[in-house]
N, C-alpha and C positions, 0 to 999 in steps of 0.2 A: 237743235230741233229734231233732228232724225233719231236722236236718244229718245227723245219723250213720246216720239210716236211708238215705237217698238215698245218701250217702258211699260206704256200704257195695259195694250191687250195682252202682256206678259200678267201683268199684277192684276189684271180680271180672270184670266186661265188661272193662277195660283190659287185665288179666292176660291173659285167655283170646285176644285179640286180639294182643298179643303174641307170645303162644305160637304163635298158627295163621299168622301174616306176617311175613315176617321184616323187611319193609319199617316194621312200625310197633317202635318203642322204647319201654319204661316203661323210667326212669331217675329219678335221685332224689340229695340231695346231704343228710345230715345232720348237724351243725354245733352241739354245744353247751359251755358252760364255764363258769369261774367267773371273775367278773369284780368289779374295783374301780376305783369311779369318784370323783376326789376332790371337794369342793365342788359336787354335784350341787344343785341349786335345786329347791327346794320353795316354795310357796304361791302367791301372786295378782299377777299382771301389778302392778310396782308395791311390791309388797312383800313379794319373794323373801328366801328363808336357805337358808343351805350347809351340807350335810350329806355325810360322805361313807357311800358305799356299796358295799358288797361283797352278790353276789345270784349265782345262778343266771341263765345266760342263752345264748340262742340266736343262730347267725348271725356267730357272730364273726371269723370268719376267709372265710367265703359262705355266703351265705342260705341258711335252711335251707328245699329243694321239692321236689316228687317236679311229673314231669308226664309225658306220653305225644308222642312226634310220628313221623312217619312220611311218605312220599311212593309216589305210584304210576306208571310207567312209562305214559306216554301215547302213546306211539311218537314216530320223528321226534325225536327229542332232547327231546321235552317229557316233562312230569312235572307230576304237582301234588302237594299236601303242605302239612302242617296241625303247629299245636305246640300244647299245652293248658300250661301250666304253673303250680304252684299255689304259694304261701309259705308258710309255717305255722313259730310259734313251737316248739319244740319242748319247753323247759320247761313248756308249759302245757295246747297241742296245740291253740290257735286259730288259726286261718286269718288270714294276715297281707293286709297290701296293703286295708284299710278292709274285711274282708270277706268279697273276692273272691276264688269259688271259685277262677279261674283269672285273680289279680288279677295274676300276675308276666308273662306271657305270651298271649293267645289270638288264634290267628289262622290263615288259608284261603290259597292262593293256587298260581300255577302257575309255573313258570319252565323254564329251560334252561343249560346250559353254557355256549351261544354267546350271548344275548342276556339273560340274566339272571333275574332273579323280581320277582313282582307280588304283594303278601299284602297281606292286607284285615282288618280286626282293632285288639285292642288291642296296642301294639308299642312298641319303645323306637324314639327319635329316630335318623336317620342319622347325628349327632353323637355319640349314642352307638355308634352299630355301628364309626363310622372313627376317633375321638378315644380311646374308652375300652380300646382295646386298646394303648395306647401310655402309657396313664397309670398310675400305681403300684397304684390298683385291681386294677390285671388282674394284680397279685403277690398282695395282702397284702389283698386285698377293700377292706370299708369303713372300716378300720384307714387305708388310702392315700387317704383321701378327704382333699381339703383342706376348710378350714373349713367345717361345717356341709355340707356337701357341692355346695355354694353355686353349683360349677360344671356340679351333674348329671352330674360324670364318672364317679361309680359308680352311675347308670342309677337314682335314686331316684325321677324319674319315669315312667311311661308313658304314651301318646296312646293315648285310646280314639279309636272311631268314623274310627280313618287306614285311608289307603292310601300303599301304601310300593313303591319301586321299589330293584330293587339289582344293579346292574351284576355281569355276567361278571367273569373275570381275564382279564384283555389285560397280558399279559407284566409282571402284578405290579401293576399299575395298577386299580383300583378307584373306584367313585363308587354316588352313591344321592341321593335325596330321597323325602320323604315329608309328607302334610298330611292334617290333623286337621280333622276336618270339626266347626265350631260347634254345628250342626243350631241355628241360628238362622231364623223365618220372616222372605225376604225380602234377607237379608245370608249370604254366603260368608266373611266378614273376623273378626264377633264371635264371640270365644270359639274363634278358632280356633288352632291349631300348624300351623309349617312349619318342615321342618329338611331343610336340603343339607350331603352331607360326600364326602370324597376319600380316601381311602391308596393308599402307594406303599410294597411291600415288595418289596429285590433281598439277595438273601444276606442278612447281617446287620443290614442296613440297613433299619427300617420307620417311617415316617411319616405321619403324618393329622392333617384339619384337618378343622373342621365348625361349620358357621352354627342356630341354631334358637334360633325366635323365636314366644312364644305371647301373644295377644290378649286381653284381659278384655272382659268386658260386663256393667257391677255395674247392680243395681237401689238400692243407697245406700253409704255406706260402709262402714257394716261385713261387706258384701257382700263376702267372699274369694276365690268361686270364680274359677279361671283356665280356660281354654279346654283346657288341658293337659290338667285332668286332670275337665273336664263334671262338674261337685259331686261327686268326690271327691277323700280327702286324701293324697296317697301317700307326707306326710312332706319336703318340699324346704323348706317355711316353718318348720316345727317348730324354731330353732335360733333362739337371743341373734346368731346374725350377720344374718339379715335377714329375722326376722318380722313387722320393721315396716316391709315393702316390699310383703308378701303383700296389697294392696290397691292396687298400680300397674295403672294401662292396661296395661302393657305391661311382658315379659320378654324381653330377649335374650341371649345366651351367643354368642360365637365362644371354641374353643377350638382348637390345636393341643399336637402333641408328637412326641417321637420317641423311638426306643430303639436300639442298638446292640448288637449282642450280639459282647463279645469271647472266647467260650468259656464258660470256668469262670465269666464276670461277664458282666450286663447292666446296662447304663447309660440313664438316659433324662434328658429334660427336657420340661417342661408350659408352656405359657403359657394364660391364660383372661382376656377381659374379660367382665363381667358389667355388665347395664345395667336398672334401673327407671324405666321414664316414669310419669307420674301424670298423671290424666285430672281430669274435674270432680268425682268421687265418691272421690277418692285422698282415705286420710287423710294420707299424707308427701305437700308438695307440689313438685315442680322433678324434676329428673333424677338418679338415686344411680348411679354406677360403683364396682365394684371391679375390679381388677386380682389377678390370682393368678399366681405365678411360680414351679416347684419344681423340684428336681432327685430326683434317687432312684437306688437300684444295688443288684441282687441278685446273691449271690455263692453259686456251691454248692460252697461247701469239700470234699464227700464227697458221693457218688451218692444218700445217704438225707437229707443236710444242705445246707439253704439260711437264707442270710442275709438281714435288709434292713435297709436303711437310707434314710430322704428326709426331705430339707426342704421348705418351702413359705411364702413369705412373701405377704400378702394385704394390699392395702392400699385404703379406701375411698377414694372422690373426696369434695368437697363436699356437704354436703347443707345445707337450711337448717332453721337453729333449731340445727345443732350445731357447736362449735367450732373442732375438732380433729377431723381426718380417721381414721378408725378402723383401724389396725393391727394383723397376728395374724401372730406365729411358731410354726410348727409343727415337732414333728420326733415322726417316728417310729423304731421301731428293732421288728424281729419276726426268732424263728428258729421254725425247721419242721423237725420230722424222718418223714419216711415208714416209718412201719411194715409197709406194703406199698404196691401198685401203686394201692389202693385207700382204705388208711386210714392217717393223719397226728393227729399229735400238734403243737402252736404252744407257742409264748408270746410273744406281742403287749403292746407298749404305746407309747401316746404323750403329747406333753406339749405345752400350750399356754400362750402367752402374750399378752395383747390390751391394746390402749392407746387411747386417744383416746377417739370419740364416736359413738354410733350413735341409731337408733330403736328404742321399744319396742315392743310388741303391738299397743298405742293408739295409735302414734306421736308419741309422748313422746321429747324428748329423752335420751339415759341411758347412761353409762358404758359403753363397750363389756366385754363380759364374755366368758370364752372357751366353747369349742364342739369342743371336740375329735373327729375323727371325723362320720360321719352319723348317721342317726335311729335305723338299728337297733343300733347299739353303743354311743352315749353321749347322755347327758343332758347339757345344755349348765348351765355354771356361773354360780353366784352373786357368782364373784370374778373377778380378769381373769388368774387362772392355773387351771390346772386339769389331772391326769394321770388317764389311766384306763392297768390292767392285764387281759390275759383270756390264762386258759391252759387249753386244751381240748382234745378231739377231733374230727376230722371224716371221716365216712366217704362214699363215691360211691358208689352202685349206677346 
């Protein structure tokens, strides 16, 4: 109740501020349907069962947020300029992101055309600003995520407590970096993130590549928290692909990709290594890599009609205590029609399959099982196949 009072005269100040500036924006993206999910797992780390489920559900095609952002003319080419942006389930009408009012987005800062911007805040990685706009995400949302979303190319994390730098366009050419302060006494290192990335777009042609890499600081081991995300959850561990790594030293991600646009079709391709070190308070102990590899292609048969389709094959390195290196084929397939410039009608679905061997919650060794899509669209399964379907609406203000 003490949410909806504050809520309130927050989102009539937003209004009215809108209306008197034309510099500041309220916008908002709404996102709900109905969805089935097969062999979804239920019970206790250990001793899971699969049930399937058809429900009401939010986000399916892009998250569902309203948030406000704006900039001010500071003369000289400068400017400054702030984004607030909030998540919120829509079937239910809680505030997503562990929370937080403005769990998807919150951040300050100044920049310029000729040299760039400086924002201060919580923010997505420069991994995600240069890699995820080339990845099948940026069609089909979290539906294009490969496994469990394992490579963070649909931006399931954020860095509180960064500062983030991001380059001008110099003739299509782009770059950034950005670090995530620990707020540890005494150490800059524990519990922190640091993420560098690049793209190059010429005509049809666009490419990006990006490094980000975050530090743990456990007090035992059941101790989860990452540097990422300073005790909170934003959903990146939640998945049978590698919640039994949420207690490494250390995460790192390079990813690239690119896309092509040949008209009426866009084509792309991803590559992603994914790497867990373990420290003295790791429950998995040695080093876990995976590897993710996918192609994808959107086609708009008709000005209201788009198509998609992608693959993505993921495969684990070595780990110890499990046998057989852990395996996942993916495929998705989604079509969209536009009702107007503003509201879209989907139907999305994909299907997985997983083999070999992985770790559990506990780090237990245990049958890889699949994990289709990210956190906000599917629940990971009991068996080592699993499809989900969603067919909905989504509207943009």
């Amino acid at each position: 109740m003490k949410k909806q009072w504050i809520a309130a005269p927050l989102l009539m100040s937003f209004a009215g501020i809108a209306s008197a500036q034309s510099a500041v924006v309220l916008y908002g993206i709404v996102d709900a349907g109905v969805s089935y999910r097969s062999n979804e797992r239920t019970g206790t780390t250990g001793n899971y069962s699969g049930h399937s489920n058809v429900a009401a559900t939010s986000g399916n095609l892009s998250g569902s947020r309203w948030g406000i952002k704006g900039q001010e003319d500071l003369g000289g080419g400068w400017n400054a300029l702030f984004q607030l942006e909030d998540g919120f389930d829509i079937t239910n009408g809680k505030t997503g992101q562990n929370g937080g009012l403005f769990g998807r987005q919150a951040y300050v800062g100044v920049g310029s055309k000729q040299y760039g911007t400086i924002t201060l805040g919580r923010q997505y990685t420069s991994l995600n600003d240069f890699v995820s706009p080339v990845a099948p995400v940026a069609m089909v949302g979290g539906y294009g995520a490969h496994p469990g979303d394992i490579d963070d190319l649909d931006q399931t994390a954020r860095v509180n407590n960064s500062i983030k730098y991001t380059s001008a366009n110099y003739a299509g050419f782009t770059f950034g970096a950005l670090y995530g302060f620990g707020g540890q006494p005494g150490s800059l290192k524990q519990q922190n993130t640091w993420s560098v990335g690049a793209a190059y777009g010429n005509g049809p042609l666009h490419v990006g590549v990006g490094f980000e890499r975050s530090d743990n600081s456990k007090t035992g081991a059941r101790d989860t928290t990452y540097g990422k995300w300073n005790g909170t959850d934003d959903g990146l561990f939640n998945s049978s692909i590698n919640e039994g790594y949420a207690s490494a030293q250390s995460q790192q991600i390079i990813a690239t990709g690119a896309t092509y646009n040949f008209g009426p079709a866009i084509v792309g391709v991803n590559y992603s290594n994914v790497q867990y070190r373990s420290g003295a308070d790791s429950l998995f102990k040695g080093h876990a890599t995976f590897n993710i590899a996918g192609v994808f292609g959107q086609w708009t048969i008709r000005p209201a009609v788009q198509l998609f389709a992608g693959y993505s094959y993921t495969r684990g390195g070595e780990v110890d205590g499990v046998d057989e290196r852990a395996q996942y084929h993916n495929v998705t397939l989604g079509g969209q029609y536009a009702l107007s410039k503003r509201s879209t009608v989907y139907l999305m679905g994909g299907y997985q399959h997983a083999s070999g061997g992985t770790l559990d919650a506990l780090g237990n060794p245990v049958a890889a099982t699949a994990s289709v899509s990210d956190k906000g669209n599917g629940h990971s399964s009991a068996a080592q196949s699993q499809a989900i379907v969603s067919i909905g609406v989504r509207h943009k203000f």
